[in-house]
VMD Tcl script that builds the backbone (N, CA, C; Angstrom):
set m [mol new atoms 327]
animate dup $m
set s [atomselect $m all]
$s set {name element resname resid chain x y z} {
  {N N UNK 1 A -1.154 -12.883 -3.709}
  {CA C UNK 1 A -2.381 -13.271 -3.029}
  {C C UNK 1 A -3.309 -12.055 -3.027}
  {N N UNK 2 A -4.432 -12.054 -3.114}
  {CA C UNK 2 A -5.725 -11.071 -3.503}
  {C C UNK 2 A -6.046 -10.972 -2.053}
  {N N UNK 3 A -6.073 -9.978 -1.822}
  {CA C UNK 3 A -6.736 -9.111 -0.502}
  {C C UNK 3 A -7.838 -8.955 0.131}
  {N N UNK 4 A -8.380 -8.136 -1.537}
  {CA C UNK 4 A -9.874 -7.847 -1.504}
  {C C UNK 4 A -9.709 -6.955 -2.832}
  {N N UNK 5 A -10.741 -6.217 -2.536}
  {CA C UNK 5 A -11.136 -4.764 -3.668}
  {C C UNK 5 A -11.810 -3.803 -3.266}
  {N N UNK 6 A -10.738 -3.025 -3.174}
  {CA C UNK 6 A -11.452 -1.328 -2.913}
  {C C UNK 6 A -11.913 -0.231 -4.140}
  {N N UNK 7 A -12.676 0.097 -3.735}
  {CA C UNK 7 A -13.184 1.144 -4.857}
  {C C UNK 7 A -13.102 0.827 -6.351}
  {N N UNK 8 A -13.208 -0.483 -6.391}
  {CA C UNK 8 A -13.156 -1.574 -7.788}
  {C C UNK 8 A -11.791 -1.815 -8.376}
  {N N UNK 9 A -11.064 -1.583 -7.248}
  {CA C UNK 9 A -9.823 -1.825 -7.590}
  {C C UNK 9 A -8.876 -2.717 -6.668}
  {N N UNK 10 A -8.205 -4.365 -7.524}
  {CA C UNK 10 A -8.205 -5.471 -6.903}
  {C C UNK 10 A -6.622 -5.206 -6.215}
  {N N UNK 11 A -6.778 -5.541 -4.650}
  {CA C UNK 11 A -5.514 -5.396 -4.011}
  {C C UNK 11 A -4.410 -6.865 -3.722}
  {N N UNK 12 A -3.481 -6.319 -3.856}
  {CA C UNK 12 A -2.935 -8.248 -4.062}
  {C C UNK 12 A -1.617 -7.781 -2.692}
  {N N UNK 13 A -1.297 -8.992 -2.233}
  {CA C UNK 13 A 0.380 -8.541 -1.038}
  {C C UNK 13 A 1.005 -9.487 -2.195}
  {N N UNK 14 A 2.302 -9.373 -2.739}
  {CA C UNK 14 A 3.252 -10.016 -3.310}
  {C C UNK 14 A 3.844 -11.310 -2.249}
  {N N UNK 15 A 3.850 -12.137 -3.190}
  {CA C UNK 15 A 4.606 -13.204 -2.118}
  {C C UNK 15 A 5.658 -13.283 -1.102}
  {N N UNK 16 A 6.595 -12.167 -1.363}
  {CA C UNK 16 A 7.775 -11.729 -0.965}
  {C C UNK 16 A 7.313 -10.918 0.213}
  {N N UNK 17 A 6.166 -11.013 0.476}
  {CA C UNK 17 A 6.371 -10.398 1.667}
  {C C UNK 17 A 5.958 -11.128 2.917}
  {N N UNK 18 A 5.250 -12.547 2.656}
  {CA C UNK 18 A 5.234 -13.403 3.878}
  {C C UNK 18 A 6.428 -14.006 4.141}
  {N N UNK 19 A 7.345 -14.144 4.047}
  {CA C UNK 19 A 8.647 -14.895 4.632}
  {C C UNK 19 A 9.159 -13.799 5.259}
  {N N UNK 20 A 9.275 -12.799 4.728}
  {CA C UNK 20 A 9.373 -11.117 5.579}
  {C C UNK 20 A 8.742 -11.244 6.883}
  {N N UNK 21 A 7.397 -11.196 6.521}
  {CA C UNK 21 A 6.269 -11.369 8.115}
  {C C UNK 21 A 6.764 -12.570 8.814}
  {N N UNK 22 A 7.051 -13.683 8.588}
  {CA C UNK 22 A 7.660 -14.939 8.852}
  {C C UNK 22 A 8.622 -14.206 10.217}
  {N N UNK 23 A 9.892 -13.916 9.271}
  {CA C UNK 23 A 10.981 -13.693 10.293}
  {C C UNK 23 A 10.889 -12.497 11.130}
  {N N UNK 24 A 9.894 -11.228 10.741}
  {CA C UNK 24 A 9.790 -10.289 11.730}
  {C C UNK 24 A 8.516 -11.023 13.078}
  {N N UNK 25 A 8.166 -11.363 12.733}
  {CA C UNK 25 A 7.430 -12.440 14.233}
  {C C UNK 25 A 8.060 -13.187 14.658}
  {N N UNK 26 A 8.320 -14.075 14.082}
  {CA C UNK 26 A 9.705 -15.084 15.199}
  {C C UNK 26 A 10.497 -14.209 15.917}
  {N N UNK 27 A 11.124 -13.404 15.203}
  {CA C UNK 27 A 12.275 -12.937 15.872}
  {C C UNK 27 A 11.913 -11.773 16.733}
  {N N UNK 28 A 10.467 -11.394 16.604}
  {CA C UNK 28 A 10.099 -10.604 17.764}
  {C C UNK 28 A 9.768 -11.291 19.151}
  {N N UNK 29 A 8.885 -12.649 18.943}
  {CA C UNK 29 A 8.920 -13.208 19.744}
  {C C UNK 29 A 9.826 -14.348 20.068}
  {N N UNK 30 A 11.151 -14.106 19.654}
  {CA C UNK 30 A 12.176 -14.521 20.337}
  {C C UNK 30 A 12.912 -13.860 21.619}
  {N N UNK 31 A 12.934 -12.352 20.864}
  {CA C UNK 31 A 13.713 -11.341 21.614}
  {C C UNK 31 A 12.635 -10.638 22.614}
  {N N UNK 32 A 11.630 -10.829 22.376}
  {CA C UNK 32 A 10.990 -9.703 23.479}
  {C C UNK 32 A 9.578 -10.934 23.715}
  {N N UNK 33 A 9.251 -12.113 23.155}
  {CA C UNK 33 A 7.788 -13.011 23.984}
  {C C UNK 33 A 6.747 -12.449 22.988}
  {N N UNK 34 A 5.748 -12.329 24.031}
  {CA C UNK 34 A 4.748 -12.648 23.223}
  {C C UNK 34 A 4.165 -10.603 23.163}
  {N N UNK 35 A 5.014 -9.934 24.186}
  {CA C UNK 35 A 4.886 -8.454 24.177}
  {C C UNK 35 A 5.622 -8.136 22.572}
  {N N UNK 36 A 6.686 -8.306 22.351}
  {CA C UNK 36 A 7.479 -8.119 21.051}
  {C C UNK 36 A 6.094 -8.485 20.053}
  {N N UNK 37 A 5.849 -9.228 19.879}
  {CA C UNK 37 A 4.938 -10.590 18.752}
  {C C UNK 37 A 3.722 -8.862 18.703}
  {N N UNK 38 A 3.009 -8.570 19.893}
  {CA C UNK 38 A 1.911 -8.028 19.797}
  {C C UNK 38 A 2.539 -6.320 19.128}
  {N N UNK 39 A 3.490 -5.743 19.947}
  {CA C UNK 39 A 4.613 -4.903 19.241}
  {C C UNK 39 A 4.611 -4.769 17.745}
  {N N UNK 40 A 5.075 -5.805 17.122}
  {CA C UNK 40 A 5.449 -6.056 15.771}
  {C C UNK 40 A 4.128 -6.057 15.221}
  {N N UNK 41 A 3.153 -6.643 15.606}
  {CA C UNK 41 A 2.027 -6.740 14.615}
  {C C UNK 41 A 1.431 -5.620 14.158}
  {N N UNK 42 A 1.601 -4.777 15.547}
  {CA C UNK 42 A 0.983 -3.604 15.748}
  {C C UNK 42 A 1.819 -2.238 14.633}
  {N N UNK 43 A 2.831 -2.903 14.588}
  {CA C UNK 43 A 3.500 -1.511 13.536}
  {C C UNK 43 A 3.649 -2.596 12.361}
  {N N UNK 44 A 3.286 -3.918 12.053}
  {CA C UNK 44 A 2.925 -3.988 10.730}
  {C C UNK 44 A 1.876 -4.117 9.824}
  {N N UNK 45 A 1.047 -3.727 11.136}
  {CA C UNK 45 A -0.639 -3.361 10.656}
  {C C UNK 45 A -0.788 -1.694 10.241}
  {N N UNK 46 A 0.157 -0.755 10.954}
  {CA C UNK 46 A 0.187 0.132 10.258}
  {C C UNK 46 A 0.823 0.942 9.349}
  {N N UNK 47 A 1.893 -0.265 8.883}
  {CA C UNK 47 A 2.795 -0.216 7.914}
  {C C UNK 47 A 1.885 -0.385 6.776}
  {N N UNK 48 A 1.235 -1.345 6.711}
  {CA C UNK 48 A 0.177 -1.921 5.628}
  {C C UNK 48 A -0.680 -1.140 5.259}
  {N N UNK 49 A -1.454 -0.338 6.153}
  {CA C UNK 49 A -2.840 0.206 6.450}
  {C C UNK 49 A -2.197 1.598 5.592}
  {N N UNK 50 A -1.009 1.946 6.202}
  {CA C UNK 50 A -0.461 3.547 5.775}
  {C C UNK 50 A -0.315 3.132 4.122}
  {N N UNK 51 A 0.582 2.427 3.824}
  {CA C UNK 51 A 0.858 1.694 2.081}
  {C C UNK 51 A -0.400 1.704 0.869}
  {N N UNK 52 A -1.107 0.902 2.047}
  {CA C UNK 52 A -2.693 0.894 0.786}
  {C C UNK 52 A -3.405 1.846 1.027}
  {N N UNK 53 A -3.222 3.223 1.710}
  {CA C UNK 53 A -3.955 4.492 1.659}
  {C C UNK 53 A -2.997 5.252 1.169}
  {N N UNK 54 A -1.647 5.195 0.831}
  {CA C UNK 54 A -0.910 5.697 -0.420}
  {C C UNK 54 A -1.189 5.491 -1.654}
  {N N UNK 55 A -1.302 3.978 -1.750}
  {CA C UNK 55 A -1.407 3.572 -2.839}
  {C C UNK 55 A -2.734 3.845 -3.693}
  {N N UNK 56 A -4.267 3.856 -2.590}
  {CA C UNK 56 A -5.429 3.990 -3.357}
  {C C UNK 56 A -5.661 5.363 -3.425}
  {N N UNK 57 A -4.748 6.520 -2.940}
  {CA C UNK 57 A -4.725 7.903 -3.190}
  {C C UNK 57 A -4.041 8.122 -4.475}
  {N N UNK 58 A -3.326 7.288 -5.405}
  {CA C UNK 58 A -2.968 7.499 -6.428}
  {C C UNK 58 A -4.157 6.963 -7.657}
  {N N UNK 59 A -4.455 5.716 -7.202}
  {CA C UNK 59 A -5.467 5.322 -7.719}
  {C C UNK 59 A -6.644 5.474 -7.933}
  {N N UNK 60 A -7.244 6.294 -7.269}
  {CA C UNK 60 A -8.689 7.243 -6.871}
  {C C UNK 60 A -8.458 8.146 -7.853}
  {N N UNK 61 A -7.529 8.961 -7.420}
  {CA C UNK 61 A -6.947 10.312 -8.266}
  {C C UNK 61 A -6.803 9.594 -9.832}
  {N N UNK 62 A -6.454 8.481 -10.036}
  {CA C UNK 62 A -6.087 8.417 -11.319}
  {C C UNK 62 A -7.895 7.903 -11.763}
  {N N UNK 63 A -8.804 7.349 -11.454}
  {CA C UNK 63 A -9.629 6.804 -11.863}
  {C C UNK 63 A -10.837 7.985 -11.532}
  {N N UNK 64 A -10.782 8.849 -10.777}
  {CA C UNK 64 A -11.546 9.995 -11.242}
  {C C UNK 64 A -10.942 10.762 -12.364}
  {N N UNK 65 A -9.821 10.946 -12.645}
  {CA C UNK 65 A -9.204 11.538 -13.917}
  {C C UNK 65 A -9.311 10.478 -15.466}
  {N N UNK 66 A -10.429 9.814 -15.367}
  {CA C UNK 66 A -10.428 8.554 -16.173}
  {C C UNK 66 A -9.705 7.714 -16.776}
  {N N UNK 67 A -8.601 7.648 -16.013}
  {CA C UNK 67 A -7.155 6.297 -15.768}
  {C C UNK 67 A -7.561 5.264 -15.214}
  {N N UNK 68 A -7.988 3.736 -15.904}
  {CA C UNK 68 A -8.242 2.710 -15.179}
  {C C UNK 68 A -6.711 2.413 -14.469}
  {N N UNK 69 A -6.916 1.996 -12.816}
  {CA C UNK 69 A -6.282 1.734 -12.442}
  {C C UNK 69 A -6.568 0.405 -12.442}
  {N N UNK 70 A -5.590 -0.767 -12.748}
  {CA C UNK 70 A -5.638 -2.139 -12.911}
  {C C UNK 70 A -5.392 -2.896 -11.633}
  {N N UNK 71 A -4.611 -2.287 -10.644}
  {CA C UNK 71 A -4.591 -3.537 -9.042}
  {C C UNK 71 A -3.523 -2.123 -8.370}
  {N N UNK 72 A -3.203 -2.989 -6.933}
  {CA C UNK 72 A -2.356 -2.044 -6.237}
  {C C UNK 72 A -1.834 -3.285 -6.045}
  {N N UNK 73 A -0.495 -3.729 -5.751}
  {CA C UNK 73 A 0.514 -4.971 -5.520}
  {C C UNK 73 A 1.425 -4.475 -3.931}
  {N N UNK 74 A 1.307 -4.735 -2.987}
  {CA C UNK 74 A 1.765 -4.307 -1.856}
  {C C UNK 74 A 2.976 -4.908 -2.126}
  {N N UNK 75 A 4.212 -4.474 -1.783}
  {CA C UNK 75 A 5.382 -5.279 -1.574}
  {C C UNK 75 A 6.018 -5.166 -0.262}
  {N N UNK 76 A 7.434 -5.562 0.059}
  {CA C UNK 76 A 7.551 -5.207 1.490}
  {C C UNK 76 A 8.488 -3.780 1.043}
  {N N UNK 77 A 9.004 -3.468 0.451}
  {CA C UNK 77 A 9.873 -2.023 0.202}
  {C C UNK 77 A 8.505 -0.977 -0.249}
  {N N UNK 78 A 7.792 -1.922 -0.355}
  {CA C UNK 78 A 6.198 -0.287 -0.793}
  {C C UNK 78 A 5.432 -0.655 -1.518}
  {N N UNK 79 A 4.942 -0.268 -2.351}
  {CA C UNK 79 A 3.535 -0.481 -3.063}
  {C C UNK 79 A 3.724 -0.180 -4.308}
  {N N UNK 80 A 2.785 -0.437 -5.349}
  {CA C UNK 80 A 2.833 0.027 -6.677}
  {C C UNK 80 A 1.209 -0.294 -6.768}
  {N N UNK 81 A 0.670 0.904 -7.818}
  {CA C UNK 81 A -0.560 1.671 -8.128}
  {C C UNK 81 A -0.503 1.207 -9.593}
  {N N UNK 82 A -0.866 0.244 -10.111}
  {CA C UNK 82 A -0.496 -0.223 -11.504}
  {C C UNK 82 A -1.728 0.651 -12.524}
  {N N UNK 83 A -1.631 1.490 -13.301}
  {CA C UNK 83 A -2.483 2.075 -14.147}
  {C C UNK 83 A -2.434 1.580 -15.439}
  {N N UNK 84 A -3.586 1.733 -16.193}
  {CA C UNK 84 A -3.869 1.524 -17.938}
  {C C UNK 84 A -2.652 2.549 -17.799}
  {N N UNK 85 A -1.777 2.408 -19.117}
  {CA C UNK 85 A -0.754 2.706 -20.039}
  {C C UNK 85 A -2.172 3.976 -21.273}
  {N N UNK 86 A -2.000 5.152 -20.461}
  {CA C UNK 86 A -1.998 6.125 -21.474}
  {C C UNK 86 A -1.374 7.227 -21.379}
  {N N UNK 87 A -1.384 8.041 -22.412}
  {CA C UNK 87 A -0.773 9.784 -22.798}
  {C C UNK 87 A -1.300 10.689 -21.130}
  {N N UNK 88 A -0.472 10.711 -20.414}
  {CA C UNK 88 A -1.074 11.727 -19.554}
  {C C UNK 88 A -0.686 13.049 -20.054}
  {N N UNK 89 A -1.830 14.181 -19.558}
  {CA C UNK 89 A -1.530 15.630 -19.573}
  {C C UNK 89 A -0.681 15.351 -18.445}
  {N N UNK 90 A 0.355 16.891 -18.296}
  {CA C UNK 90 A 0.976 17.185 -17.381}
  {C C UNK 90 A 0.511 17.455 -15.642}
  {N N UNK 91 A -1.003 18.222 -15.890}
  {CA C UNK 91 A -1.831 18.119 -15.359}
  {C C UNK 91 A -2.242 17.449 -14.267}
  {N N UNK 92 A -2.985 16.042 -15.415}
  {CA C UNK 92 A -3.339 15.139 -14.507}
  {C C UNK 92 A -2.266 14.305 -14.157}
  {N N UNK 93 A -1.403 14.173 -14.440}
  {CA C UNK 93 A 0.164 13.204 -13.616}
  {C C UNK 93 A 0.615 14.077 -12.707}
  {N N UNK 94 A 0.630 15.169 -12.531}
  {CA C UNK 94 A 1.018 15.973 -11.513}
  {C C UNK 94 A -0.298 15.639 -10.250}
  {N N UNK 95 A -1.275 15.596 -10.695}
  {CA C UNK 95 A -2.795 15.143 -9.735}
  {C C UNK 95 A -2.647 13.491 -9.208}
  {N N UNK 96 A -2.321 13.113 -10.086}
  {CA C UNK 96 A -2.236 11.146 -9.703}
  {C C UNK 96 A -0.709 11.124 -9.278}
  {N N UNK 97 A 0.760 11.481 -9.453}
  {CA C UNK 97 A 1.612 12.081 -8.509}
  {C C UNK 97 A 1.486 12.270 -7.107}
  {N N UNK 98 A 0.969 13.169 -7.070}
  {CA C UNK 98 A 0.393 13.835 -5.756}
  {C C UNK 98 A -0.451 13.745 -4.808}
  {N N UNK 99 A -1.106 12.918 -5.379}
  {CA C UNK 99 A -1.923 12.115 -4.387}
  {C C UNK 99 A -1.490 11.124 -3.174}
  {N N UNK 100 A -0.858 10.447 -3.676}
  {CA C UNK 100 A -0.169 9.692 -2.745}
  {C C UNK 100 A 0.702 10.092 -1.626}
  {N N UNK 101 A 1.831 11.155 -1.707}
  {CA C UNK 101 A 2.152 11.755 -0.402}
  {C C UNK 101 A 1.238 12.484 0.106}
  {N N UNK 102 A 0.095 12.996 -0.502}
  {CA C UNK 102 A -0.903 13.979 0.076}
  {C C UNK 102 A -1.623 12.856 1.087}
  {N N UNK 103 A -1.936 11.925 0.943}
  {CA C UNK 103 A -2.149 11.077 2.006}
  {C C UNK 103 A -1.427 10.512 2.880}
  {N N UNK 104 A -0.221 10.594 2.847}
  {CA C UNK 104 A 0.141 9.992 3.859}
  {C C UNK 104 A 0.889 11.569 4.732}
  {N N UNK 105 A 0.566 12.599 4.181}
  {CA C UNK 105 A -0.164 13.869 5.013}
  {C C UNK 105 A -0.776 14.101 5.656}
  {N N UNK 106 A -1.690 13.715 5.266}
  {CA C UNK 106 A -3.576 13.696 5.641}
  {C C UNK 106 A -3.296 12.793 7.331}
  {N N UNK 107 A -2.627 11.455 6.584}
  {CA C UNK 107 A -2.514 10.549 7.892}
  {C C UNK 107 A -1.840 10.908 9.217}
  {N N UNK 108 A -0.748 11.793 8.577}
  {CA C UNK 108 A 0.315 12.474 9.415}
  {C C UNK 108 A -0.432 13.232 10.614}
  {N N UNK 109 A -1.090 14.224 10.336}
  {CA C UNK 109 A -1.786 14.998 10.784}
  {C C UNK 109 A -2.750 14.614 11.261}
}
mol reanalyze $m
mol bondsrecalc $m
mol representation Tube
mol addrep $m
């Protein structure tokens, strides 16, 4: 399912991850009401939020280094930064690499 598009680059959540969301809400608001339900949303809004600012820190980095990045695909184990298939320098893969924990650095802090 398509998200939206950031920085011209189209974001999709994989299907596999609403039956995920499915059973982590029920079963929050089984065990803890409607406090659990607001709980859960709340750390899987920033489960999400943290993922696609990993993910478009690889993708930025790769598309200022003139790497079309083709989509970001959220999954529930993490994300993937799907790039055009070319020859990287060592360089710039060490730069599009690195980007991504460097943000969720940035966030840390």
């Amino acid at each position: 399912v398509q998200l939206g598009r950031l920085f011209g680059i189209d974001v999709f959540i994989h299907w596999t991850v609403w039956p995920l969301l499915i059973y982590l809400f029920a079963d929050s608001v089984l065990s803890g009401g409607w406090a659990g339900f607001t709980s859960m949303f709340a750390w899987v809004v920033v489960f999400f939020v943290a993922l696609l600012a990993h993910e478009l820190g690889h993708a930025v980095v790769a598309q200022f280094l003139n790497v079309r990045a083709k989509d970001i695909v959220l999954l529930p184990v993490g994300g993937v930064a799907r790039l055009e298939s070319v020859h990287l320098t060592p360089p710039k893969e060490l730069a599009i690499v690195s980007a991504g924990p460097l943000v969720n650095l940035l966030l840390g802090i």
